[in-house]
C-alpha positions as CSV (number, residue, x, y, z in Angstrom):
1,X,-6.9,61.0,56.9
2,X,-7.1,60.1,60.7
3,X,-9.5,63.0,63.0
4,X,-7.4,65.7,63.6
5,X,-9.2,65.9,67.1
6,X,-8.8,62.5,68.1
7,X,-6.0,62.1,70.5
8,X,-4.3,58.8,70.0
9,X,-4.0,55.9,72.9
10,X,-1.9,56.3,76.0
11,X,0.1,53.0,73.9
12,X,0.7,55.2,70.9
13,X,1.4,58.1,72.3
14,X,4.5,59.6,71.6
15,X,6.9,59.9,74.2
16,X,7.6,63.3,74.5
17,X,4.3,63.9,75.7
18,X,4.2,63.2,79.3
19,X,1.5,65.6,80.4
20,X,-2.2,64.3,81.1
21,X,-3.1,67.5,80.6
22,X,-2.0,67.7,76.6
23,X,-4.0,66.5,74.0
24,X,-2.2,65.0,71.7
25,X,-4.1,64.8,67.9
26,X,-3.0,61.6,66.3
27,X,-1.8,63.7,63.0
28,X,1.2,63.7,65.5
29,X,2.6,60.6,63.7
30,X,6.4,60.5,64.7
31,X,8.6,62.7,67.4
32,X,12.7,63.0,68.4
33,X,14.1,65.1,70.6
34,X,16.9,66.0,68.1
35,X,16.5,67.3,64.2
36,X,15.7,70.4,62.1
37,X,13.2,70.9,59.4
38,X,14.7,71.2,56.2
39,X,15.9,74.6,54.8
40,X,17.1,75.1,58.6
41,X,21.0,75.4,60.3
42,X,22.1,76.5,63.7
43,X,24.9,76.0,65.9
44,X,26.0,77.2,69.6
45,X,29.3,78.2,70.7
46,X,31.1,79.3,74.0
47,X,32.3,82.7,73.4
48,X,32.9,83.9,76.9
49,X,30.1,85.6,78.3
50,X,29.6,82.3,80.9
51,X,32.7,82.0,83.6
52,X,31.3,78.2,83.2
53,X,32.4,77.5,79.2
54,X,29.5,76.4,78.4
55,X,27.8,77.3,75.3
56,X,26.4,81.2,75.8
57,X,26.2,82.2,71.8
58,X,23.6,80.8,69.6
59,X,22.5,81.2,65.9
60,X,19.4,80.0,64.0
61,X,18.8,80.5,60.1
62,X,17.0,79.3,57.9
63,X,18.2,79.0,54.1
64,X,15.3,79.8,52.6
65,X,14.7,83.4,50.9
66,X,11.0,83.3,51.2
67,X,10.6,82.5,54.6
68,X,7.9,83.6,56.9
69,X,7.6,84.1,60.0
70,X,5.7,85.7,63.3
71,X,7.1,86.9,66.6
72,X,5.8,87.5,70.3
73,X,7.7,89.6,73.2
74,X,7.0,90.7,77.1
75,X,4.6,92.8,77.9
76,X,7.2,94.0,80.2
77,X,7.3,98.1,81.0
78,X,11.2,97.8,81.2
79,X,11.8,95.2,78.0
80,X,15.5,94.4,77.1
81,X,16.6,95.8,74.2
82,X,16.9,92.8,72.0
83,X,13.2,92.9,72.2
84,X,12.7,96.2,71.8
85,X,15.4,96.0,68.7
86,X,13.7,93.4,67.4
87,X,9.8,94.3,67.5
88,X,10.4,98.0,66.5
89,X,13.0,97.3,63.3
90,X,12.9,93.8,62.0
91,X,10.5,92.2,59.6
92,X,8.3,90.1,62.0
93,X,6.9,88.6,59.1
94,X,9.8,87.5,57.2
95,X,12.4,87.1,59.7
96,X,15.6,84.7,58.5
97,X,17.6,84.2,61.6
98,X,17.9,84.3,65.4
99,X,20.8,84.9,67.6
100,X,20.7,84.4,71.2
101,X,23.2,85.8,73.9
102,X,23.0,83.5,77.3
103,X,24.1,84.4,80.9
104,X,23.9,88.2,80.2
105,X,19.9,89.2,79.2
106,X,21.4,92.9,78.0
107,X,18.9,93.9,80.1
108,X,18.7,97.3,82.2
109,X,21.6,98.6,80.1
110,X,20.1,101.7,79.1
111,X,21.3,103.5,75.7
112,X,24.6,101.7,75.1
113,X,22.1,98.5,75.5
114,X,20.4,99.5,71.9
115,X,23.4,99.6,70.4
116,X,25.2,96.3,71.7
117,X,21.7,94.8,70.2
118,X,21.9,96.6,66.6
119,X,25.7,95.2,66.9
120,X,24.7,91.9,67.7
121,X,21.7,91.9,65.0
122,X,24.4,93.0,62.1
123,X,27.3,90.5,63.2
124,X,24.4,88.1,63.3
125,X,23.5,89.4,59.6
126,X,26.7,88.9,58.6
127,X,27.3,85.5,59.6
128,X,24.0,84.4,58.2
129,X,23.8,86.0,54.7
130,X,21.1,87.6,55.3
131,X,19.5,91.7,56.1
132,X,19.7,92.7,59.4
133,X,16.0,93.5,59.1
134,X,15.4,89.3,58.9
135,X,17.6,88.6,62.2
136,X,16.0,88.6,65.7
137,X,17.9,89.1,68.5
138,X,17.4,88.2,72.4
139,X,19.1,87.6,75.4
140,X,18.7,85.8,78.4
141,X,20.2,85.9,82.1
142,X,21.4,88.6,84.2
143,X,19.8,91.7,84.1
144,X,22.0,95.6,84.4
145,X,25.4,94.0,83.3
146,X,26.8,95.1,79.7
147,X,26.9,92.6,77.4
148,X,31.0,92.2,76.6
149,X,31.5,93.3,73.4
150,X,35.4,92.2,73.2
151,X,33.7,88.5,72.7
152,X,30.7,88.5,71.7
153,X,30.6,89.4,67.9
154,X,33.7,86.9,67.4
155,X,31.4,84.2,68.8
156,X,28.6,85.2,66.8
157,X,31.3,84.8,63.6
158,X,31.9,81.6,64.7
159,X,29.1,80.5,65.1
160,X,27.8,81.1,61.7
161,X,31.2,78.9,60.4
162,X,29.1,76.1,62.7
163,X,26.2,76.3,61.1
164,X,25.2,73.0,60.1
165,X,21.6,71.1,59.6
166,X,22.0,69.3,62.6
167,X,23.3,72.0,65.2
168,X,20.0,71.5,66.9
169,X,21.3,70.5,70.1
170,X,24.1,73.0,70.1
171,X,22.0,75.4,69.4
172,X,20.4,74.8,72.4
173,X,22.8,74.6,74.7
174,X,23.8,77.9,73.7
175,X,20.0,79.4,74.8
176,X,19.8,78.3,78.7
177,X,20.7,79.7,81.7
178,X,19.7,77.6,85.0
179,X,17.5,75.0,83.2
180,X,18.2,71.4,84.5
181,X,16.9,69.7,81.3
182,X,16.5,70.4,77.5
183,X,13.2,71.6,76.2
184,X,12.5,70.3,72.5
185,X,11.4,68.1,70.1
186,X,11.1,67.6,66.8
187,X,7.6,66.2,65.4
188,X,6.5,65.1,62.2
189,X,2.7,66.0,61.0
190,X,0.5,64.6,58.5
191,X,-1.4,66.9,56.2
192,X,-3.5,66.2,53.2
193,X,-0.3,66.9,51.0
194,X,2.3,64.7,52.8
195,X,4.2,65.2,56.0
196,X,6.3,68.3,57.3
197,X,8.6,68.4,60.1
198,X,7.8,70.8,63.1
199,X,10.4,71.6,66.0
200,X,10.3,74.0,68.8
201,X,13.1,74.5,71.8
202,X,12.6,76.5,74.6
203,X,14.3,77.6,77.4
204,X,13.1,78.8,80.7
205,X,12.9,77.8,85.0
206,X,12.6,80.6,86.7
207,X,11.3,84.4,86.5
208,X,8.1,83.0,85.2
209,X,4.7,84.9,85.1
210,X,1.6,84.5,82.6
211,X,1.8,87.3,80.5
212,X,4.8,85.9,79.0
213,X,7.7,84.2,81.1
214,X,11.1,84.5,81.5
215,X,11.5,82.4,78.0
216,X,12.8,82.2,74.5
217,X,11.4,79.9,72.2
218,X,12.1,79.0,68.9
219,X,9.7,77.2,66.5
220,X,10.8,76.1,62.6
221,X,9.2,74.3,60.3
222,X,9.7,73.0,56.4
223,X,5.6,73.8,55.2
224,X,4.5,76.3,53.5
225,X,3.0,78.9,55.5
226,X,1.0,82.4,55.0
227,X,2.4,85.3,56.9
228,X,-1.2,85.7,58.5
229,X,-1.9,81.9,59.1
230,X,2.3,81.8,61.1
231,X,0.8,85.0,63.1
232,X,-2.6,83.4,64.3
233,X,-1.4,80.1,64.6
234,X,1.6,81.4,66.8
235,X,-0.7,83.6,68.7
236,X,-3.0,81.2,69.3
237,X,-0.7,78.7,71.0
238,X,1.2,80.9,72.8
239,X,-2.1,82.1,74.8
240,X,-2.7,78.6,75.5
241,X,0.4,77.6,76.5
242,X,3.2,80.0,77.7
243,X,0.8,82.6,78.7
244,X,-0.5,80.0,81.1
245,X,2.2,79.1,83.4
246,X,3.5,80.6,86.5
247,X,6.8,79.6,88.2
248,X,7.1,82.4,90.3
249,X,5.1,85.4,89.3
250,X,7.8,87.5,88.0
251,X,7.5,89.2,84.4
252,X,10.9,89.1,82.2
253,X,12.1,91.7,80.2
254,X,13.6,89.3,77.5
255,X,10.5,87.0,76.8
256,X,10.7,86.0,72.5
257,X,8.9,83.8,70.7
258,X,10.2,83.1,67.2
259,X,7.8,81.2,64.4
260,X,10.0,80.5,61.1
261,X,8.6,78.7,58.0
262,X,10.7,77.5,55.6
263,X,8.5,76.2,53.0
264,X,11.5,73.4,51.8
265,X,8.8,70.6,51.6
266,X,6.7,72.3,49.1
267,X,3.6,71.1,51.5
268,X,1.0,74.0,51.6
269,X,-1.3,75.1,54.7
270,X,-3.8,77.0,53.3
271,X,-5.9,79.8,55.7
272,X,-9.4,78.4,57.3
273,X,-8.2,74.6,55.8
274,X,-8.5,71.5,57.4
275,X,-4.8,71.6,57.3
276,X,-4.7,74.4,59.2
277,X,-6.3,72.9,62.2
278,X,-4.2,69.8,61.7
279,X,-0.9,71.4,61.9
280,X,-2.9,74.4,64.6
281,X,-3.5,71.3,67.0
282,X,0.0,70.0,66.3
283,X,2.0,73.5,67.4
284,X,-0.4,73.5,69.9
285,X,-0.1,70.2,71.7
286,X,3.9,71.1,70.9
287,X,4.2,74.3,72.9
288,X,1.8,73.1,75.8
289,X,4.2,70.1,76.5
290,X,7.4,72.1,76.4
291,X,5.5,75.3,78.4
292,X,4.7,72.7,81.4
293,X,8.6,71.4,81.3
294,X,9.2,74.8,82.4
295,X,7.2,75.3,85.2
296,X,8.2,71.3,85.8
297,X,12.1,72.8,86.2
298,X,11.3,75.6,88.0
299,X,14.4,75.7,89.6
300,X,14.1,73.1,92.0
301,X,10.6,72.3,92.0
302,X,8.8,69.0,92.3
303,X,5.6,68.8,91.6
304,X,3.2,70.9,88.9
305,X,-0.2,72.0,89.8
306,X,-3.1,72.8,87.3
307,X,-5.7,74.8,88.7
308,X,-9.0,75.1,86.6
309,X,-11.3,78.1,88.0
310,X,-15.0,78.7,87.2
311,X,-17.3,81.0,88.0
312,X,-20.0,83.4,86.8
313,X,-17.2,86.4,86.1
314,X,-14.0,85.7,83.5
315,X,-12.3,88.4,84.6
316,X,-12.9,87.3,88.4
317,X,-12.0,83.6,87.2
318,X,-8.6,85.0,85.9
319,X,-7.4,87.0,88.6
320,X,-8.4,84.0,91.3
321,X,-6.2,81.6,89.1
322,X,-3.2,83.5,89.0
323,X,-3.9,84.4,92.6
324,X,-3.9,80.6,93.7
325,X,-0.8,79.9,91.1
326,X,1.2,82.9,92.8
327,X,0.4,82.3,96.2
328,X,3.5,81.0,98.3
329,X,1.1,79.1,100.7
330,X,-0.5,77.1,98.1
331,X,2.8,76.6,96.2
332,X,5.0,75.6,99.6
333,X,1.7,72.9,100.2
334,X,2.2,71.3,96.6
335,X,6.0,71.3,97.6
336,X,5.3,69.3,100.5
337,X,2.5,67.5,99.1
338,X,-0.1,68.9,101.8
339,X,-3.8,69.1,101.0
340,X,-4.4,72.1,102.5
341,X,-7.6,73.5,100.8
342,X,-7.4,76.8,103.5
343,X,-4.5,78.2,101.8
344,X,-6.1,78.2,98.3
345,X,-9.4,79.5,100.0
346,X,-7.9,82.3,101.8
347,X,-6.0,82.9,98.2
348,X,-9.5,83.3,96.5
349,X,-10.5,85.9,99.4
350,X,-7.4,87.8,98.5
351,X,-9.3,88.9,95.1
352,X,-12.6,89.1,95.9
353,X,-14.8,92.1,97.0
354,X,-15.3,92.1,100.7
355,X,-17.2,91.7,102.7
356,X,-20.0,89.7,101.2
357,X,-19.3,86.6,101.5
358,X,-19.1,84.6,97.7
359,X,-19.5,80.9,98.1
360,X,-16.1,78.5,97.4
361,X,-15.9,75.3,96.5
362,X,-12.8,73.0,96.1
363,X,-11.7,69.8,94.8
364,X,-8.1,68.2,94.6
365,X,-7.9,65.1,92.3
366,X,-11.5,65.2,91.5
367,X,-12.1,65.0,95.4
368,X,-14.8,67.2,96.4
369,X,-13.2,68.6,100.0
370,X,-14.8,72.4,100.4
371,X,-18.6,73.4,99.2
372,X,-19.6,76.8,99.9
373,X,-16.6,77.5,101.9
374,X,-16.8,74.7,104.4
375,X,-15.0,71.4,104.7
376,X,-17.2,68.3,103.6
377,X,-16.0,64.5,104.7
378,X,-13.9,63.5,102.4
379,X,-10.8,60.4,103.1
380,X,-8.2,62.7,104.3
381,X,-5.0,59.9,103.9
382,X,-6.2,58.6,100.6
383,X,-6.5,62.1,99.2
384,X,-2.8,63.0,100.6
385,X,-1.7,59.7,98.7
386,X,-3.0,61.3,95.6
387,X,-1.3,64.8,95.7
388,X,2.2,63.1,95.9
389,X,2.4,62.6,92.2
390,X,4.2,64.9,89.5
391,X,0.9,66.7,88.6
392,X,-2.0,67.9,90.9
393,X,-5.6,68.7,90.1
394,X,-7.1,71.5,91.2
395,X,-10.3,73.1,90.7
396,X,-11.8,75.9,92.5
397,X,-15.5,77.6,92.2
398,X,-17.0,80.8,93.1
399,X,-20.1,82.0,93.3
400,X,-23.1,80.3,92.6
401,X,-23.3,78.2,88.8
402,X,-25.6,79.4,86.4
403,X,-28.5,76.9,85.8
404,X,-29.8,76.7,82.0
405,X,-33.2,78.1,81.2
406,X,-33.9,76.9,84.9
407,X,-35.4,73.3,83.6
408,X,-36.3,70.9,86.0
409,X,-33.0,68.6,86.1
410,X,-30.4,71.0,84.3
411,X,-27.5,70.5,85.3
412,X,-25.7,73.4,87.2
413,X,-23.0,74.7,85.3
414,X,-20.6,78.1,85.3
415,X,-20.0,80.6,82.5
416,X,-16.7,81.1,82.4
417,X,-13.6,79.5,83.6
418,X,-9.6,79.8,83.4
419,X,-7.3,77.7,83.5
420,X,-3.4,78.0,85.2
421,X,-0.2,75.8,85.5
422,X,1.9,76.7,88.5
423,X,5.2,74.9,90.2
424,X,5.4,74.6,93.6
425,X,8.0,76.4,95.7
426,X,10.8,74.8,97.9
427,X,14.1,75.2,99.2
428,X,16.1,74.8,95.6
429,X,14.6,77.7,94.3
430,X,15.5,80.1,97.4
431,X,19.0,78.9,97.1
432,X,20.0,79.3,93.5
433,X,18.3,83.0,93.2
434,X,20.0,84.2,96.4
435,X,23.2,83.3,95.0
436,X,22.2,83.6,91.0
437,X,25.0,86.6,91.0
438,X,27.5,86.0,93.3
């Protein structure tokens, strides 16, 4: 059995990976960016919520009577209530469905908003074969507009006379709203019993914040899975990956993720198992690739930025990354490929207690360019050269690093660090959310 850890060569890697900044374990040994697991159907229907006719109505389920699953939501203050339905009266642990409403989030609608979601839960239920304690339910688009109930049950009916095991990509048609490109893949991982098949799709470009982002995504596999090992492996992931992205710094009120195990291919991950690390750094590697093609879309944007801060406080790390991430000076220089290391300095400033001064230091592309908040030489054309590329390297520093024990020749080094992917910020994304409603 190949090391889990070991991340295969840039010539084996699979395609869908096109990050530098995923790892991806070589227990990865086949992906496609079309095909369930077994024991799974879906399909995705227009049913007349878009003016556009595309697909608006979608419907996952899996076949399987002992399924498991685990669920995550917004930490949003004004949550849709899809969410709220969901998280407060389903079984998160043994959900059997999803249905999906696009181009109306059923968001902002008050009391008659509860009960459009219960209605769309129990048409869902109906169409699935299934309690409507198993279904979740979410939504996604335009927030304070009732969901139209004339259509919407109807295409939820029809959509469960879809259902079919490979309604994948209908299905995921019927989940996005401004996205410019599909978000999924289907990979197959090894484990000590044999290999099971592991897909996620995801939608999301804009109202995108750590802390969740304006997304729904989906994840379904055929192993065998605990309820507590789908909970911590889901949790897990999503902290590394979807709570780490910023498009725009807005929190949604509709963010879902959705972990369903089948259990068709009889193969086993057992708790604390060296299975459970394989198939942990498989979802893992999975959801970091699709969260950074969403801030990639980002309605309009060109270029994604990682910045990587460390310091002597985590908290102080954390608030300077999203800071940097949020900041429309930093994010307007990636548009325009600028290297302009006084935006992200006066971005740290912004968080940190004045007026002591706390010493900055900057790279971009490994290039050293600021120490202790001053400029140091550095090949000013070469290093714009560099920053023209889909993905830019940051990394920021502040305060002075922590030297070990103090030995003679230790090496300098921080505490703590965090870590943030942003999009950059151009004219696209002004236009389409000035006119997202009219």
């Amino acid at each position: 059995m190949p090391d889990p850890t070991t991340a295969p060569t840039p010539a084996t890697a699979p395609p869908f990976f096109r990050s530098r900044w995923v790892e991806v374990p070589d227990t990865i040994v086949g992906v496609a960016d079309r095909g369930l697991p077994l024991g799974f159907r879906a399909a995705g229907i227009h049913a007349g919520i878009k003016p556009s006719g595309k697909h608006d109505v979608a419907l996952l389920v899996c076949d399987a009577p002992e399924a498991v699953s685990a669920a995550r939501f917004t930490r949003s203050g004004t949550a849709a209530p899809p969410v709220l339905v969901t998280r407060e009266t389903s079984r998160l642990e043994a959900l059997r469905a999803v249905v999906v409403t696009s181009g109306n989030a059923n968001a902002g609608t008050g009391r008659d908003g509860f009960e459009t979601a219960r209605q769309v839960r129990q048409a869902a239920a109906e169409a699935a074969g299934v309690d409507a304690d198993r279904v979740a339910v979410a939504a996604t688009g335009v927030i304070g507009v009732p969901l139209p109930m004339d259509v919407v049950p109807r295409g939820v009916a029809t959509a469960g006379e879809q259902l079919r095991a490979d309604g994948d990509d209908d299905f995921r048609r019927g989940i996005e709203t401004t996205d410019l490109f599909p978000k999924t893949a289907t990979l197959k991982v090894a484990l000590s019993g044999g290999e099971v098949t592991l897909h996620a799709v995801c939608k999301g470009a804009g109202m995108i914040q750590p802390s969740f982002a304006t997304m729904l995504c989906f994840i379904t596999t055929d192993a065998v899975l605990e309820p507590r090992t789908a909970d911590l492996l889901l949790g897990v992931t999503v902290k590394r990956s979807f709570d780490r992205i910023t498009v725009d710094g807005q929190l949604s009120t509709s963010d879902t993720a959705v972990l369903i195990a089948s259990g068709a291919s009889g193969i086993a991950v057992a708790p604390e198992s060296a299975d459970e690390q394989r198939f942990g750094l498989a979802l893992d590697a999975l959801l970091r690739q699709l969260a950074l093609l969403i801030v990639a879309d980002g309605e309009g944007a060109r270029r994604v930025g990682r910045i990587v801060v460390k310091g002597p406080d985590g908290p102080a790390c954390e608030r300077v990354a999203r800071q940097i991430g949020n900041s429309p000076l930093v994010k307007t220089a990636l548009y325009g490929g600028d290297p302009n290391w006084g935006r992200i300095v006066q971005a740290v400033g912004a968080v940190l207690p004045g007026p002591r001064l706390t010493p900055v230091g900057v790279r971009i592309e490994g290039v050293e360019i600021c120490r202790d908040g001053q400029e140091v030489p550095f090949d000013r054309p070469a290093l714009a050269a560099l920053v023209q590329g889909p993905e830019v390297d940051y990394e920021v520093t502040i305060g002075a690093p922590t030297v070990e024990d103090g030995a003679p020749g230790t090496a300098a080094a921080y505490a703590n660090e965090s870590e943030l992917y942003f999009s950059d910020l151009g004219h696209e994304y002004v236009t389409l959310n000035a006119e997202y409603t009219t």
